[in-house]
N, C-alpha and C positions, 0 to 999 in steps of 0.2 A: 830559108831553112834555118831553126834553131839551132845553137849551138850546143851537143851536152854536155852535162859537167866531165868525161874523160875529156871529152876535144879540148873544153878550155882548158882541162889542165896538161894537157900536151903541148896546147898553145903557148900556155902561160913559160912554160918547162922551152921550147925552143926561142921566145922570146927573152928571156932571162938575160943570154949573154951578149946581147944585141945594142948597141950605142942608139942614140933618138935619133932617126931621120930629116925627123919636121919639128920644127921649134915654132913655136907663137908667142908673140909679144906683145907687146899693149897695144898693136891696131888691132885685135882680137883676130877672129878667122878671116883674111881676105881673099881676094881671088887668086892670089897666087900661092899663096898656102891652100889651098884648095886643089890647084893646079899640079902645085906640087906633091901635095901626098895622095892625087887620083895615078900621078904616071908612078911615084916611090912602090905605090902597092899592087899596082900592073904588074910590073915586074919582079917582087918579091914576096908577096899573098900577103906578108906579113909585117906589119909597122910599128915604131916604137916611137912616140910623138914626149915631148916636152913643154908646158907650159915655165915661158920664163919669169925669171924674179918683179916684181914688180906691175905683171898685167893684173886688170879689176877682176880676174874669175878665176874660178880655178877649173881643177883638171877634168873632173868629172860633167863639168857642163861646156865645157869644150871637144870633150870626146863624142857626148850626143850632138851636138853641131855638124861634128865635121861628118862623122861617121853617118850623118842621116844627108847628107850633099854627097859622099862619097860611095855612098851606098854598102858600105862595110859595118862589119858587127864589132861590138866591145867585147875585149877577152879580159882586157884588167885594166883599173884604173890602181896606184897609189902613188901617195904624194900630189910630187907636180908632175908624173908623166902618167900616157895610159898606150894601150897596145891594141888594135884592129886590127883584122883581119878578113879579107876579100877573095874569095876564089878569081886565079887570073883566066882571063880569056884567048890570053897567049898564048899560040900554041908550042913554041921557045922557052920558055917556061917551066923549071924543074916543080911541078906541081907538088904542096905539101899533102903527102897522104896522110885523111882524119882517121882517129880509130873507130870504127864501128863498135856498137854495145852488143 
């Protein structure tokens, strides 16, 4: 399911005030930054990733990476961080309600 532009921008809006979860550095995406931002986004729908100073890529081709292994969709990229988000399957889990159009 696509995202529409109200969602992303409710997304973008509760992602905002949120510190980066998952950091990647110059071994680019490994399996445990994989690992880690499949269980980060289990339990929170919603994730704020940073690419740090100095790795060979930047942000926007690191989001389609992870977000295509993690099976999550891109809400925003800018700079060096970008924000996914995944509906959980938890049932524990304060579910974020999308707006409908």
């Amino acid at each position: 399911m696509a995202l529409t532009k109200k969602q992303i921008k409710q997304l973008r809006a509760l992602a905002h005030h949120e510190n980066p979860l998952v950091q990647i550095g110059k071994n680019d995406i490994t399996d445990n930054v994989v690992k880690q931002a499949a269980e980060t986004i289990n339990k929170r729908e919603l994730i704020k990733c940073q690419v740090m100073d100095g790795a060979g890529f930047d942000a926007a081709e690191c989001a389609e990476k992870l977000a295509g292994q993690i099976g999550a969709q891109i809400v925003q990229v800018i700079g060096n961080r970008f924000v996914l988000y995944r509906k959980s399957t938890r049932p524990d889990v304060e579910h974020i309600r999308l707006v409908r159009d």
